[in-house]
N, C-alpha and C positions, 0 to 999 in steps of 0.2 A: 504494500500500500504506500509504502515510506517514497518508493521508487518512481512511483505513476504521480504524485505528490511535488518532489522534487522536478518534473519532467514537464508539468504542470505549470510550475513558476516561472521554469525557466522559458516558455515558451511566450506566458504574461511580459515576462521583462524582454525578452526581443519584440513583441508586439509594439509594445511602450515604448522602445527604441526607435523603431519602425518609425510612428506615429509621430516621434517629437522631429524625428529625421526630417519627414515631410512637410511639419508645421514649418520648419526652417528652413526649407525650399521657396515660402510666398512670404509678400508683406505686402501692406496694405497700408500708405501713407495718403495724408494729405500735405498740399504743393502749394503755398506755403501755409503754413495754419492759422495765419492772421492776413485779412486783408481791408482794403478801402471798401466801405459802399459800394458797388458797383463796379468792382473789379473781379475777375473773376480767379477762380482757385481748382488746383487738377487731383482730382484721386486717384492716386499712382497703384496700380497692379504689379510687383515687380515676383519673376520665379526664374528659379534658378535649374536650368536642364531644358531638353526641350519641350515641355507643355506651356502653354500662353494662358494666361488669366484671363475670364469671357464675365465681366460682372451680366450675373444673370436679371436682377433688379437696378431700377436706380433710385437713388434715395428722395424721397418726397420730399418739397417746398423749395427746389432746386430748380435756377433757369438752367437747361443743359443746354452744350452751348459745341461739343461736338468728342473725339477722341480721336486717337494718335497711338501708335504703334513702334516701337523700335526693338532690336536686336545685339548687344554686344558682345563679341566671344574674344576673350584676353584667354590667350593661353589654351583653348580649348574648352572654358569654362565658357557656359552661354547664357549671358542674362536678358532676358524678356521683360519689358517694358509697356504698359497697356494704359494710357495717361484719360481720364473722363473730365472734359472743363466743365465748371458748373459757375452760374451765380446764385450768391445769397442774394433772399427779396428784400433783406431791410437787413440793417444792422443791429449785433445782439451776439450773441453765445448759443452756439447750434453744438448739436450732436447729433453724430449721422448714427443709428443703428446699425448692428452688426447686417453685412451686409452676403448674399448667395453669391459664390462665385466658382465657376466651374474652371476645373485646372484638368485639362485630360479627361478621364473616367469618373475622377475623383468630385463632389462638389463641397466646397469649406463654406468658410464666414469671415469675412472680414470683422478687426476687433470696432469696439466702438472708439469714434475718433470724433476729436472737437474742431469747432471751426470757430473764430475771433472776428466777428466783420466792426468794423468801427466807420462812426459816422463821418463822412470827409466835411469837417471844418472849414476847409478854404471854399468849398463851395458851396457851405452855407453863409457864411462873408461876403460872399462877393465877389470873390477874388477871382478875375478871368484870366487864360491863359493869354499870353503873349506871345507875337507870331510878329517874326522879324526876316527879310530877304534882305542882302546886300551884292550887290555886283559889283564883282572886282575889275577893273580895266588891265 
């Protein structure tokens, strides 16, 4: 019994191995985490090997605004990049729920991540941009 027991565990702790392996294959950031009013911010999909991150939702109260693709391989290693632009509708402190995302076969969750949108000041002021051409002879 002792033997099926041991044989047992040991196949829990390579599972759990497994499992943490692949958590550490994807991350799930935001681009940058603080913005203007009406600027907008990317939720970065990035994995490591070749599966690509496919967010299967998008997160609610978001203008989406498009997404972006890239590829790096240093050394043989190959990192996937899957970038979602979004704006906030008004400023405040958001939190996007954990979000579906399909990597392969596999489908995870993005963790929960904050967003910062801050009110733009200069353009509740008054303050217009300035717009200068000079031509050189």
């Amino acid at each position: 019994m002792a033997f099926f027991k041991n044989k047992l565990n040991m196949f829990l702790l390579l599972f759990m191995a497994a499992m943490a392996m692949c958590a550490a294959d994807f991350q799930a950031v935001l681009e940058p985490s603080a913005v203007m009013e009406g600027e907008p911010f990317t939720l970065q999909l990035i994995t490591q090997g070749s599966s690509r991150a496919e967010l299967q939702e998008l997160p609610k109260n978001f203008i989406y605004q498009g997404s972006s693709q890239s590829t790096r391989i240093v050394n043989g290693d190959r990192t996937n990049m899957v970038g979602y632009q979004f704006i906030a509708p008004a400023p405040g402190n958001y939190k996007l729920p954990p979000l579906k995302v399909k990597m392969g076969k596999k489908v995870l969750t993005t963790p929960e991540l904050t967003l910062q949108v801050v009110k733009d000041t200069a353009a509740a002021q008054g303050v217009e941009e300035l717009f200068a051409r000079a031509v050189l002879g």
